[in-house]
N, C-alpha and C positions, 0 to 999 in steps of 0.2 A: 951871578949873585941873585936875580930876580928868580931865575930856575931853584934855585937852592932855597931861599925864602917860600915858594910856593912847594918844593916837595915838604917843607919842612911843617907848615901850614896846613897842607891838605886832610892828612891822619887828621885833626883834630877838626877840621871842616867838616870830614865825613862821619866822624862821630856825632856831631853836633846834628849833625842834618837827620841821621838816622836817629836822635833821640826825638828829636821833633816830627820828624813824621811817624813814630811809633804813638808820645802824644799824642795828636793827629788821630791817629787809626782808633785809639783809645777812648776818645770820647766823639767818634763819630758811633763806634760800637756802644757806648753806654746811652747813647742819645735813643738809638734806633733800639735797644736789646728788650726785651719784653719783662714783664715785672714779675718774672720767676721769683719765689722764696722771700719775696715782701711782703706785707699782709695786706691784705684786700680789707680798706676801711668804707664804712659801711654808719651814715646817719639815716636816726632812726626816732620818730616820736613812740611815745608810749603806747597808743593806738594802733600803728602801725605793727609796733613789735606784736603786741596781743593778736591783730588778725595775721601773721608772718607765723607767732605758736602754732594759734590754734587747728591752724589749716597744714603744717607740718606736726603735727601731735602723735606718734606714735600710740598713746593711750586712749586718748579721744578714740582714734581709729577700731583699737579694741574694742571699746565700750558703742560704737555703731553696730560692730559684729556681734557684739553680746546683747541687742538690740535685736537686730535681725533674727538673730536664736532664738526669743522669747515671741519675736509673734509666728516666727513658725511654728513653734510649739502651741500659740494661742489657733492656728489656724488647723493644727491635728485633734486640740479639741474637740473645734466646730465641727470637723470630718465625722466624729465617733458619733455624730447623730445621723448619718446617713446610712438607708439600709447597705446590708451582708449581701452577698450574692458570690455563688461559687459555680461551677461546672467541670465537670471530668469524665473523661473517656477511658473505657480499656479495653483492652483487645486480650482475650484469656485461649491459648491452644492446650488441649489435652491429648496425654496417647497413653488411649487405654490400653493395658496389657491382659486383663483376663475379659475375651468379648460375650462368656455367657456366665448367668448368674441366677441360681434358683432357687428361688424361697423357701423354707421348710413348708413342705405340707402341699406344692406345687409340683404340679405333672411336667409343665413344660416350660422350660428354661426361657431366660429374658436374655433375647442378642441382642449386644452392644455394639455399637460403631469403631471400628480401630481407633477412631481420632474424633476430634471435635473442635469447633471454632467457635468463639460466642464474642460480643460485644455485648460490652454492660457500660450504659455512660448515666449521666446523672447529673441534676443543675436544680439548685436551691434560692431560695431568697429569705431569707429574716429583718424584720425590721420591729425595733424596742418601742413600745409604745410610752408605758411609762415604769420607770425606776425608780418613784419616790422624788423625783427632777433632780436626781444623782447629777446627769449630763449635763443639765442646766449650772447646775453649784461646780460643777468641773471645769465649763466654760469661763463661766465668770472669777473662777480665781485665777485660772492661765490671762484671764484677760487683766485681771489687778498685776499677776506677778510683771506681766510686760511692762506694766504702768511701772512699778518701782525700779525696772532695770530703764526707762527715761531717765527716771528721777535720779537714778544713779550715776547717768552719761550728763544728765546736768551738773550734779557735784563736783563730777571728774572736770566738768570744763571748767566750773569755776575758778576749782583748787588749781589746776594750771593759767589760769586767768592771772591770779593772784600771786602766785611762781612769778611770774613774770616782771607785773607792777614790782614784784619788792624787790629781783632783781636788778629791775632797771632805775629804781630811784637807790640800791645801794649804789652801782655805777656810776651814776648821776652824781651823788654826794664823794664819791673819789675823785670824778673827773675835777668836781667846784673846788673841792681843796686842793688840787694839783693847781687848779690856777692860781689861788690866794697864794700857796707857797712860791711858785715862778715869783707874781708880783714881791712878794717879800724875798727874796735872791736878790732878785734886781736893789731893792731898796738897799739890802745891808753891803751889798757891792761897792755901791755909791758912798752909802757910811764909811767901810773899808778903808776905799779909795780917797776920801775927806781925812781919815785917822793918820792915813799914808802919809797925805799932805801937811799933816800938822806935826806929826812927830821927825818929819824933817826940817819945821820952821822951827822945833823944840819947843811946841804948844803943850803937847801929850807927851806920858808916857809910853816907851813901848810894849807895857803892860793894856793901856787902853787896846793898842792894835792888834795884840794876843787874844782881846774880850772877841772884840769881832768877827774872828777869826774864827773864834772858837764856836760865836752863832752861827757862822755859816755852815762849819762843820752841821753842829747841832739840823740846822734845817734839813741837809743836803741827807741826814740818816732820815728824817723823816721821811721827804721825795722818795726815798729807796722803797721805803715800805710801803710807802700810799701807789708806788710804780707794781711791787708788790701784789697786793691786794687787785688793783685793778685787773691786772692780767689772772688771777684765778676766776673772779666774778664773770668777765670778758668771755673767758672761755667758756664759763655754765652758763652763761646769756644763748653765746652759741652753739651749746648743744639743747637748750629749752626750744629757741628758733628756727632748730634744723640746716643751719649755716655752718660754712667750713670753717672748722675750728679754728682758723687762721686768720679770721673777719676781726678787725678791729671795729669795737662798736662804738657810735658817738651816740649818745639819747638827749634828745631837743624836744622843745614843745610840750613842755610837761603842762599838767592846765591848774591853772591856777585856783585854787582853792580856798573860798572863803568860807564864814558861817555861813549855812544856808537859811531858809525860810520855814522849813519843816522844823516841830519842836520837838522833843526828846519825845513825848508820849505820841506821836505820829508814828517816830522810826519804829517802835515800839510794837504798834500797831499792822507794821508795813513788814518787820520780823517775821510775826507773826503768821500773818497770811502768805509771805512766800517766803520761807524758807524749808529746801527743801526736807531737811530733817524732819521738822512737822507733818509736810506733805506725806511723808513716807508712814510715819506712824499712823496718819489715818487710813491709809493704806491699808497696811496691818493688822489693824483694828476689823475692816471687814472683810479680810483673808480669815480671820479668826471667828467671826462671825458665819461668814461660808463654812469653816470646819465641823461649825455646833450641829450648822442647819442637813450637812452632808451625814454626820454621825444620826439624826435625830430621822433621815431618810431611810434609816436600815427599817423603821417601825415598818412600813407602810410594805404592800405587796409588788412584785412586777409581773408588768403583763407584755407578751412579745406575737405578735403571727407571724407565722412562715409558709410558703408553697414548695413543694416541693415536685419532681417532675422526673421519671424514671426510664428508660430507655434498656432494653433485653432483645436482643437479636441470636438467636443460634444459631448461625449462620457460617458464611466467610464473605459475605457481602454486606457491607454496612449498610447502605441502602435498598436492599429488597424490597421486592413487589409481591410476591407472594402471599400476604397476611401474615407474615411470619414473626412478626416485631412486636412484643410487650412493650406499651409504654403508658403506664399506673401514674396518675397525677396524685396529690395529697396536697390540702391544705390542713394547716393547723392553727389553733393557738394558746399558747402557754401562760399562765398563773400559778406566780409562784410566791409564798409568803417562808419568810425566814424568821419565826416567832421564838427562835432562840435570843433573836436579840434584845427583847424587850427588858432579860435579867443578865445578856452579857455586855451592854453596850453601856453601861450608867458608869462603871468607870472612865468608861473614854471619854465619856460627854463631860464628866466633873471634871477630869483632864483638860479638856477645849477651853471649858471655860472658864479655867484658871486661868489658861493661858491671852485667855482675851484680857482678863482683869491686868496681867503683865503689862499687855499691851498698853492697856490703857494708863496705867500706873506712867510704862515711861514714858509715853504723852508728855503727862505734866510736867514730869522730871526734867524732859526736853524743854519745854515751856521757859521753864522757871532759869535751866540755865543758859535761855536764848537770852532772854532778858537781862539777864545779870552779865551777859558777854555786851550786848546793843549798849548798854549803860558805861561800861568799862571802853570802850572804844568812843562814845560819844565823848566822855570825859575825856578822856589821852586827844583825843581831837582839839577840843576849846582849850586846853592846855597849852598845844603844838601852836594854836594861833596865841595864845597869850604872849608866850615865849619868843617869836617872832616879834611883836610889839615893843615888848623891853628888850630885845637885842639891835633890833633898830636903832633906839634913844641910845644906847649903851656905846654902838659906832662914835655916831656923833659925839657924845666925850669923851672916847678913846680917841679918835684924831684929834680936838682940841688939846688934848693932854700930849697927843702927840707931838704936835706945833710947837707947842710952848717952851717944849723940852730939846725938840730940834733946836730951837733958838738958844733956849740956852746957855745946850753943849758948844754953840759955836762961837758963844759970848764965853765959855768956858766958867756958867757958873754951876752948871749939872753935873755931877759925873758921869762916865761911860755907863755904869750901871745905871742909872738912872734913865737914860737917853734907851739902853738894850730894849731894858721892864718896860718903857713906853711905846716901844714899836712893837714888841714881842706882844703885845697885852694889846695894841690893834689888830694886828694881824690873825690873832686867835679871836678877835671877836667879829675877824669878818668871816673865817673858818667856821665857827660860831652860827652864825645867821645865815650862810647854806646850809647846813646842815640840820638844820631847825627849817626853814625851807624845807628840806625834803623828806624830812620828817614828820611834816604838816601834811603835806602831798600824800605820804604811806599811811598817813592817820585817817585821811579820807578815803582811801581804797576801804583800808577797812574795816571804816564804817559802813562802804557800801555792801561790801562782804558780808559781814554780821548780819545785816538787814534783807538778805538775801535780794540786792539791788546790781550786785557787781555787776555779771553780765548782760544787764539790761541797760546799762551804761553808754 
């Protein structure tokens, strides 16, 4: 009997055992397994992300190499003032075919050699004395143009400077509302769960439990969207920061942003002098002035010397000792006037200097809507911190309202609606005030931006 009991037992022993030891093997393997195909999360301040960009920046990178271009180019300039200098050799064989040749009116014929060897080499030097200081006004605009492609690798960083900042405070304001919403799940759970217990004491209707119901649905579509959103932002975080696409980003440490101390005619001020837009136009301005002064250089004459140094061997030995070696020196030097220009160059010149007047025209242009951009951002700024102050106050009697009505529903003098509109109308105003928070935050970047302050920051 006991034989029988145990074969009849053991089938089901041995299943059992091997389900457990597969368990077992199961989460000894998930314990030890490596975190293939999870995402690598990744906290990050503001700060931090910007020097993580800047220094993975594909464009940046560019604008170095397009940096390096323009002073090589400043430095072939400087070359073109250095003297010329050339030298050349050759080696010339002839074979003559008719060896006698007689002049008319000549008794006795001129023999020629079957053949002939000769070296002829030669080596020069030139050096430009003066062009009008053509080379001068050539120098100095290679050396502005380098200037403007700085100016222009500073903008470049900026604008990704500022990529970034708005990236990571939209991020910021998904992640804050994911929390408000979690928090508010939880709450209307509880409520739920409260509705649950009361429409089985037969307090409520089962219409009230339906309300609930239906808020949580209502939430749970939001969570979707704001789950949404976060992961497309997540991902252009992580291809701005050069991180695998697969980084989950947390952003911490935002800095808190008050009014500052400086007054609106300071930033103004502060615009002004470095931003580089302006920088650039003045720039500009004396690239266009080099243009007038290079046009106005054709008046004037150019003067050049040169040596020159000749070498004639008839030979087939380059270096002979015989006396046998021509070698004629020649110095020179040359003056030359181009007085055609005096009635072909006035167009060009009126040309130049329209073009400076452009110049300067969008100067001010620039100016004026530096200012009226510093002005529109300083404003949206004291706004973002106002709006934080009344959404503050505005908490605090949304939760009082909250209370009262929590109470109440559960004295059953409220309705379910009434109880929903009061939590719903907290919860949005804690939504509300991060979001204005980080809004405040993006109002101050770019302020700094405007002010052309960002990456000095």
């Amino acid at each position: 009997m006991t034989t029988q009991l145990h074969k009849l037992k053991s089938p089901n022993l041995l299943r059992a055992s091997l389900k457990l030891g597969a368990a077992c093997l199961t989460a000894v393997a998930l314990s030890f397994a490596p975190s293939i195909g999870f995402a690598q999360k990744k906290v990050l301040s503001v700060d931090e992300a910007v020097e993580l960009g800047i220094q993975n920046s594909n464009a940046l990178k560019l604008s170095q190499a397009r940096i390096n271009e323009a002073v090589e180019r400043f430095n072939q300039a400087k070359e073109g003032r250095l003297p010329k200098a050339s030298a050349s050799l050759m080696f010339n064989h002839a074979e003559i075919l008719t060896n006698e040749f007689r002049l008319p009116g000549s008794a006795e014929p001129i023999r020629l050699p079957s053949r002939a060897n000769a070296y002829i080499g030669s080596a020069s030097i030139e050096q430009l004395i003066f062009a009008g200081n053509k080379l001068k006004y050539a120098t100095e605009s290679t050396s502005l143009l380098t200037q403007i492609s700085k100016l222009d690798a500073d903008k470049q960083k900026e604008d990704i400077v500022y990529g970034i900042v708005n990236s990571c405070y939209n991020l910021y304001r998904i992640q804050q509302s994911q929390k408000v919403i979690q928090q508010n799940l939880q709450a209307v759970d509880k409520q739920l769960q409260q509705a649950q217990q009361f429409f089985s004491q037969g307090i409520v209707t089962k219409n009230d439990v339906l309300r609930f119901q239906l808020q949580r649905n209502n939430i749970e579509l939001t969570a979707i969207d704001l789950e949404s959103n976060r992961n497309i932002v997540n991902f252009n975080l992580d291809i701005l920061l050069g991180l695998p696409q697969t980084t989950e980003l947390e952003i911490t440490s935002f800095r808190n942003v008050t009014e500052g101390n400086q007054s609106f005619s300071t930033m103004v001020d502060t615009a002004v002098t470095r931003r580089v837009e302006l920088r650039e136009t003045e720039i500009q301005s004396k690239l266009a002035d080099n243009a007038i002064k290079d046009l106005k250089a054709d008046y004037l004459p150019t003067l050049g010397v040169g040596a020159n140094l000749y070498y004639i061997d008839p030979s087939s030995n380059p270096f002979p000792s015989n006396k046998s070696v021509l070698a004629p020196a020649s110095v020179a030097a040359s003056l030359s006037w181009s007085i055609d220009k005096f009635w072909t160059n006035k167009s060009r010149i009126a040309e130049a200097k329209i073009k400076k007047d452009e110049v300067d025209i969008s100067r001010r242009l620039t100016e004026d809507n530096i200012r009226t951009e510093v002005n529109r951002d300083y404003q949206n700024y004291i706004k973002s911190l106002n709006r934080i102050k009344i959404l503050e106050s505005s908490i605090a009697q949304a939760q009082e309202n909250d209370r009262i009505l929590e109470s109440k529903y559960r004295n059953n003098i409220a309705s379910v609606t009434d109880r929903i509109d009061a939590e719903t109308q907290l919860y949005q105003s804690l939504i509300n005030l991060e979001l204005a928070k980080a809004d405040a935050g993006l109002a101050y970047y770019t302020l700094l931006k405007s002010t052309g302050t960002l990456t000095s920051k």
